[in-house]
N, C-alpha and C positions, 0 to 999 in steps of 0.2 A: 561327479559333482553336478550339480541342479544350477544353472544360472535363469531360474524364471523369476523377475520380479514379483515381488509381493503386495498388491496392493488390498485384496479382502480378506479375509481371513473368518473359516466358519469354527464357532466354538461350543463345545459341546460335554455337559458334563454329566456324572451319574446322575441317574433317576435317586429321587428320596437321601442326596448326601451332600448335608448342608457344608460340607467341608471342601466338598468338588466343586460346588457352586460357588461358594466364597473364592475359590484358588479361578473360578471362571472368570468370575470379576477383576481381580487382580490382575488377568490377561490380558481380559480387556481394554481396562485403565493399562495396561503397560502399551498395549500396541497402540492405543489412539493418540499416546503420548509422541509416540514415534511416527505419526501419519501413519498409520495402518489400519483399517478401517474393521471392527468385529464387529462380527455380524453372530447373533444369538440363537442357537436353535428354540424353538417356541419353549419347548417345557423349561430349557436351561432358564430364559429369562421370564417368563410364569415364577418359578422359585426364586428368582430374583425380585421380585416386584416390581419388574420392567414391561410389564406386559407383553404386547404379542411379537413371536421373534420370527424365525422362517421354520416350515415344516421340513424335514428329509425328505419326506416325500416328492416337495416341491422345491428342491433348492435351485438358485438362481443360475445363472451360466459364468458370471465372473467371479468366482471363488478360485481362488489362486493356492491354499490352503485350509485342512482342516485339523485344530487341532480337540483331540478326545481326551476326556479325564475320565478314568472310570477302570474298568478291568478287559480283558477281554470280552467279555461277553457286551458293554461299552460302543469298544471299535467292533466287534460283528456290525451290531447293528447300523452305525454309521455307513460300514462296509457296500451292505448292499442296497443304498441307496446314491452309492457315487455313481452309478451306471453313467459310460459316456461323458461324465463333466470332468474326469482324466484329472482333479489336483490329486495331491499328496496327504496322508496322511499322518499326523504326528500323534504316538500315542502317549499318555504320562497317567501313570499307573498308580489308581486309588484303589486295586482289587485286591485279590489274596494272592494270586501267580503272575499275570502279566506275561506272556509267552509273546505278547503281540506287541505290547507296551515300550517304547524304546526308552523314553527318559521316567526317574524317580521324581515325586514335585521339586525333590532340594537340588533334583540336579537345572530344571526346567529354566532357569533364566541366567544361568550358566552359557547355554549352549543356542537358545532363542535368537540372540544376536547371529550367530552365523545362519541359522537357517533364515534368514529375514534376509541374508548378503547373498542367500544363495549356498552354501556351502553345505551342502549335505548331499548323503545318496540317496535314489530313491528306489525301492528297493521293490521289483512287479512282484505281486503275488499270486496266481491263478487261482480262480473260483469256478463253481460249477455254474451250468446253466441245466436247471433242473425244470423239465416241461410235463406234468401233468396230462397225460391225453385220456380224457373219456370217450368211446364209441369214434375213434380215431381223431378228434379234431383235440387241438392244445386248449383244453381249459384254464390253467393258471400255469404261469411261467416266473423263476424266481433266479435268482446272483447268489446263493450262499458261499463263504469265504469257505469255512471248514467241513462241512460234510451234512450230508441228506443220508437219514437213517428212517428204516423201514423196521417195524417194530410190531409185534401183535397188540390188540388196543387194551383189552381186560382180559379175559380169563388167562390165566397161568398155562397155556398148553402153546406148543410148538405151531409155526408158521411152516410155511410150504412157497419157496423165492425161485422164479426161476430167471437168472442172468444169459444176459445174452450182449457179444461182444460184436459188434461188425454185423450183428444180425447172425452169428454161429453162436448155439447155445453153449454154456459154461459149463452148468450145472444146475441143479433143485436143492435147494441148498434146503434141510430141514433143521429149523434153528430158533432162536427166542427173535432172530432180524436179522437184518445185512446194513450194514456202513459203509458208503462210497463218502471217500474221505478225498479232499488235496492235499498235497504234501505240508500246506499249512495247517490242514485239520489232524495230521495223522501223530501229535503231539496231543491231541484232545482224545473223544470219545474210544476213536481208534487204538490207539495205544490202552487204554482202559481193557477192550477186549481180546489185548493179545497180536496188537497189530504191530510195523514197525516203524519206527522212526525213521522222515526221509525229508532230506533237506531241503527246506520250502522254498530255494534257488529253483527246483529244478519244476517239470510240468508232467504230470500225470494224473495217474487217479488212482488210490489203495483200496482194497474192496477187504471189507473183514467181514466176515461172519460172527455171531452173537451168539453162544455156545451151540455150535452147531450139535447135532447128534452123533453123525461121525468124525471122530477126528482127522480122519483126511482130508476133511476140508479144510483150507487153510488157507491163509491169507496173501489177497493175489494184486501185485501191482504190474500197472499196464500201462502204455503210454497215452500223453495226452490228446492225441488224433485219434482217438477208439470213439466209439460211441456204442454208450451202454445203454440197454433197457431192463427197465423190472416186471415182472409179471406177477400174479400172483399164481399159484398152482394150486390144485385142489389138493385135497380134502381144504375149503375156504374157510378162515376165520377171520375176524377183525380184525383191521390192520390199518396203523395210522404210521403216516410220514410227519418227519421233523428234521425243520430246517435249521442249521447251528444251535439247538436247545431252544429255539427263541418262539417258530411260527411253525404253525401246522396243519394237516387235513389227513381224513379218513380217504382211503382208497378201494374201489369196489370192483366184483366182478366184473373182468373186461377192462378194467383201467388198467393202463401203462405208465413209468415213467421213462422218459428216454433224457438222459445226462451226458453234454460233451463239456467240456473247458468252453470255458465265457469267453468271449473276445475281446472286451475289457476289462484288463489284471488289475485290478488295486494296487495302487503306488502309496509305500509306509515310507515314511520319512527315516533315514538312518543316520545320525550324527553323533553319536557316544564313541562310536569304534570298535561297540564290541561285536563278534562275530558269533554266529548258529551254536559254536561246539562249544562257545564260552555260554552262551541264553542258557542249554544242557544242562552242564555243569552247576552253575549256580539256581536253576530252577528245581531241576530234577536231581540234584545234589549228588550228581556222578564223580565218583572217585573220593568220596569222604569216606572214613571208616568210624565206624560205632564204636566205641572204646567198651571194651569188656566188662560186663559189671563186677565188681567186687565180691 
């Protein structure tokens, strides 16, 4: 349990959903009721008709909490720009899955009061730090929560990866990409190609390959002390990086990336009770059976 008082609170809702923003308000007006002071991401209060709020970019240093409405894709983004300001995040899920999302709107003022008393878990998450190097030096450095994918940019023809763990190569993986996942993202993209599910308590990195050529390549988890790099290998074709589905850039001969575990985890707010193997079950509808059709 969390005993950090609460006194700011950052609130943040879908982009384009007047229904997120409405329920933004609502928050708002509940916490100032309570001495709790919200504070509006810029676009949250742009669609409000509040004018200008705080950018992500630039958030302030005494935010004690933040709360997300929206879907995953949502808290991604809030995600990486907590770097170093170390609150919590709570998520309340206006999307279609919610894997990241702890409370339902109807459950949200339910359970507000305790997290306001302190009473909730906070629950670290590991993300990558993903560095960009051209002609050796770090051109762009990034925090994504669930996974950096390397991917051919246009034409339809196979890629050429070369992974390297510790600085000992892995392999040249020949494939449509490679997805270096956290154990938070290996429920997303990863699992899509074939990866496996690995409980985001723990810290590592999943590496899936994107229909490789040979099937021997398979899918490799390794712990979070590695440090990976990407190359490209010849025969060279287009090839762009994306980070959680959201931000992106083209990679060119002689660029690397090199990806270890971030050194500050994202803190989600946990106070429903429910646990990893229950999220499973009800998301991914594990252990229901299809009744026979007639």
């Amino acid at each position: 349990m969390s005993v950090r008082e609460i006194r700011r609170t950052l609130v943040v809702s879908k982009a384009a959903d007047a229904e997120a923003a409405a329920l933004a308000a609502e928050i708002a007006a509940w916490l100032d009721a309570r001495g709790v002071s919200a504070v509006l991401e810029d676009r949250t209060s742009e669609e409000l008709g509040r004018g200008s709020g705080v950018s992500l970019e630039q958030l302030p240093d005494d935010l004690d909490l933040g709360i997300v409405i929206g879907g995953d894709g949502t808290l991604l983004s809030v995600a990486r720009n907590v770097t170093r300001k170390g609150f919590p995040l709570l998520g309340v899920n206006r999307g279609s899955l919610g894997f990241l999302t702890e409370l339902q709107p109807e459950e949200l003022f339910e359970h507000l009061p305790a997290v306001l008393a302190g009473h909730y878990r906070a629950e670290r998450r590991q993300r990558l730090r993903v560095r960009h190097l051209h002609a050796g030096s770090v051109r762009q450095e990034y925090a994504p929560l669930n996974d950096a994918v390397v991917t051919k940019s246009a034409l339809a023809r196979m890629i050429n990866i070369s992974l390297y763990v510790d600085g000992e190569e892995v392999a040249v993986y020949t494939s449509d990409g490679l997805i270096v996942s956290t154990p938070t993202g290996s429920t997303a993209y990863s699992l899509s190609a074939g990866g496996p599910v690995v409980d985001p308590r723990m810290a590592g990195f999943v590496i899936t390959p994107i229909c490789p050529h040979t099937m021997t390549y398979r899918p490799l988890v390794v712990p979070a002390s590695v440090r990976l790099e990407i190359r490209l290998a010849p025969p060279l074709e287009a090839v762009y990086v994306t980070l959680d589905g959201q931000i992106g850039f083209p990679i060119e001969e002689g660029d690397s990336l090199v990806i270890d575990a971030h050194p500050d985890p994202v803190r989600l707010v946990r106070v429903a009770g429910r646990g990893f193997v229950e999220v499973l079950r009800r998301k991914l509808r594990w252990g229901e059976r299809t009744p026979p059709r007639a």
